[in-house]
N, C-alpha and C positions, 0 to 999 in steps of 0.2 A: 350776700356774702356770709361764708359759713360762721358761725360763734364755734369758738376752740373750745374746750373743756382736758384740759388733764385731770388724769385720775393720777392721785399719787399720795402717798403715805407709805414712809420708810420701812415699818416694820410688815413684815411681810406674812402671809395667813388672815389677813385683814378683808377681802374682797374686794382688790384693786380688778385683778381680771375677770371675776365672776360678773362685777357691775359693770365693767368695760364691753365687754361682751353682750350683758343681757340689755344693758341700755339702747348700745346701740339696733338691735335686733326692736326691741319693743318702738323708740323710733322709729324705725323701718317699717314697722306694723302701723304706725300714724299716718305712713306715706312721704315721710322726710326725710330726703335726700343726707346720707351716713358712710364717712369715711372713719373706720376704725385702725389707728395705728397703734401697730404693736412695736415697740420698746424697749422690751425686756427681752433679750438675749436666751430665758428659758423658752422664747417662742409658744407659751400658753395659749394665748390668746387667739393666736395661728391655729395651734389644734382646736382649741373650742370652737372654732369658727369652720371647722371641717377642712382644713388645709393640711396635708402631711409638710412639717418645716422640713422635714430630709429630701422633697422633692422641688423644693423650690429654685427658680430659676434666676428671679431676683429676689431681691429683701430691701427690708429699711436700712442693712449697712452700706449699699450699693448707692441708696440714696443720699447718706450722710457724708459717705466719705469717698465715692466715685462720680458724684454731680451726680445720676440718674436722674432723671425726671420722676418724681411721682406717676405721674401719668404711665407712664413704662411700666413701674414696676408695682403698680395696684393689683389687685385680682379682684374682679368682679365676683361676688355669691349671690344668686339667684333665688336659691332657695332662702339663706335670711334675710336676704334682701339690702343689704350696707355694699358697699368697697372697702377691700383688706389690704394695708397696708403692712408684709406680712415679715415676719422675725422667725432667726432662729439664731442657736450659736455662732456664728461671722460676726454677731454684733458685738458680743465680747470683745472683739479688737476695737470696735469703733471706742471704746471706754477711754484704751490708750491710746489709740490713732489720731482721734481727736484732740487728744494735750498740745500734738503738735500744730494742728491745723489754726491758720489763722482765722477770726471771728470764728471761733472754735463753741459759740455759745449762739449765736445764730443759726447755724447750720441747717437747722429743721423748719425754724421760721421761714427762713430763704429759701425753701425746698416745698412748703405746702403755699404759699402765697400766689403760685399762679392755677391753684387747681381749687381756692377756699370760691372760691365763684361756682362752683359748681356741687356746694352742696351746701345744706342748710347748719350740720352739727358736723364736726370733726373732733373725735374722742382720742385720746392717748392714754394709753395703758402705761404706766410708766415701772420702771424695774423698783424691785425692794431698797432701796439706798439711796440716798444723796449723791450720786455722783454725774457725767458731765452726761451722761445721758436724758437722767433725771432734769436736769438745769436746761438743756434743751426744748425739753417740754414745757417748763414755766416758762421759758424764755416766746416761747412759739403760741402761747396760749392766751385767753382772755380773761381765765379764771380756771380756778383748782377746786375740783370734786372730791372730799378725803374722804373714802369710808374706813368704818371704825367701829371694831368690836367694845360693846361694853363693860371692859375688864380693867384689875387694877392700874395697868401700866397706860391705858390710852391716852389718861392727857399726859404724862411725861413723855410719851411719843409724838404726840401733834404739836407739845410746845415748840422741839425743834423745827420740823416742818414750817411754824406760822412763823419762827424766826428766820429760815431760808426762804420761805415767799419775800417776809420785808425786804429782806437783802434784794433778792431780785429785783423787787418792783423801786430800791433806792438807784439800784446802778441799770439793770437790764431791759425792764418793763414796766413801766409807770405805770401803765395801766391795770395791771396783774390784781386779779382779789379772790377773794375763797369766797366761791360759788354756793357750797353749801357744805354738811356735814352729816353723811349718811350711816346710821347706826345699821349692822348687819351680825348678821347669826345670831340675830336677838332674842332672848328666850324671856318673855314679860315674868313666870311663873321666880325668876334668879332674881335675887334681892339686889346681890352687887350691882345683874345688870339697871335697875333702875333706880340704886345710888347714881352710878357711873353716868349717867342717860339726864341727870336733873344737873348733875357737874356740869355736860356738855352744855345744857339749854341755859344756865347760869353764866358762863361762858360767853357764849356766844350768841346767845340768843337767836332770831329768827334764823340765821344760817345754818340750822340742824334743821334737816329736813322733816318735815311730818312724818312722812312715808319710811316706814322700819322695814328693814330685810330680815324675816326671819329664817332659822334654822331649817334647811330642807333640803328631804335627801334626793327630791328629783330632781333641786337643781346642782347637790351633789354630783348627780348620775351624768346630768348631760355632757358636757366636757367630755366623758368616756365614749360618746356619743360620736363626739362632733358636730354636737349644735347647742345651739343658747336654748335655756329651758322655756321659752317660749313657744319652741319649736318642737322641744322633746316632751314636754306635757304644758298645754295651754291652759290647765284646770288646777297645776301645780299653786299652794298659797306662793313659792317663790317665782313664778313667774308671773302670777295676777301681781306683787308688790312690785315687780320692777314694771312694769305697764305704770301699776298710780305712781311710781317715781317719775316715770317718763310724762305723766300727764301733770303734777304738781309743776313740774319745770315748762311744761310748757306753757300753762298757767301765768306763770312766773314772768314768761318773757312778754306773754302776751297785756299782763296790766304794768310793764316797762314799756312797750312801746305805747300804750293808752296815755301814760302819761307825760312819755316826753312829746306825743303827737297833740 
């Protein structure tokens, strides 16, 4: 049964789709089984992942808000190797479309529950905002990936965030917890950023991941690409960190099952 991960943090420019994208890809490079959905209406993740969103035949809003099956309306990538669950502007309606719909906060959970059998990690990209899209994805997930740049404003951005997870996990999702807390476009040489970086660890402690995403412009490049920079430079420093991200976590899972076994 797959483990869910939302990726999500309100403010946007943070590396919600660059890790959604390169995690899932680096994943795929371990050999486990990767349904990456896309959520966010600018359909990013779509094109990073090599999919034109203007050609698409279904999407996530087909799914949301017309019952589709998952299974329907996934796209297989070959070359990076995950399943796309793929976005573009149509899902702008689902925002309001969805106000109206009954268990209008389930909708995604109920939608990937007969295909979470069938893969190991299911990733959501989620849009820059709090809204019912967003809530979706907590609601559907096992836990929240935030990445976050090292700058003045990060924790007054994430406190909202961990205040809308409680909320969730008080009425939506019991089970719902923040997975981890991945620092990106990190530049060690910036003072602020390793004020900002000792906040987090003071904070939160072990749930700031070890593994830093630094600043890089080949994995700036890839997106222009159409692929995860795993794929558009494997020697890139930002595609070796989201590999030890992907292997820290699987690390992670592996001395959780050592110990509840």
């Amino acid at each position: 049964m797959a483990r869910t991960f939302a990726i999500a943090n309100q403010k946007g420019g943070v590396g919600k789709t660059t890790t959604s994208v390169n995690l899932a890809a680096s994943f795929a490079a371990t050999r486990r089984r990767v349904l990456l959905v896309d959520l966010d209406p600018q359909g990013n993740a779509t094109m990073g992942s090599g999919v034109d969103k203007a050609e698409l035949h279904h999407s996530s809003f087909d799914v949301l808000m017309n019952d589709l099956p998952v299974a329907e309306a996934k796209v297989s990538l070959s070359v990076a190797g995950y399943d796309l669950l793929p976005a573009n502007g149509d899902l702008t309606g689902a925002e309001v479309g969805l106000l109206e719909e009954i268990g209008r906060e389930l909708k995604l959970r109920m939608a990937l529950t007969p295909v979470a059998p069938d893969y190991d990690y299911i990733l959501i990209d989620c849009p820059p905002s709090l809204n019912m899209l967003t809530i979706n994805a907590l609601v559907a997930a096992d836990s929240v990936i935030i990445p976050t740049q090292c700058e003045y404003y990060a924790l007054e951005g994430l406190s909202a965030l961990v205040g809308t997870i409680d909320k969730i996990r008080k009425i939506l999702n019991p089970g719902l917890k923040i997975e981890g807390l991945l620092r990106t476009m990190y530049d060690p040489r910036n003072n602020l950023a390793t004020q900002v970086s000792a906040q987090l660890f003071k904070h939160f402690g072990d749930k700031v991941y070890k593994t830093v995403i630094p600043r890089n412009i080949r994995l700036a490049e890839a997106p222009s690409h159409g692929l995860p920079g795993l794929l558009y430079d494997r020697t890139s420093t930002g595609a070796i960190a989201y590999l030890a991200l992907a292997g820290e976590m699987l690390r992670k899972d592996d001395m959780h099952e050592q110990r509840v076994n």
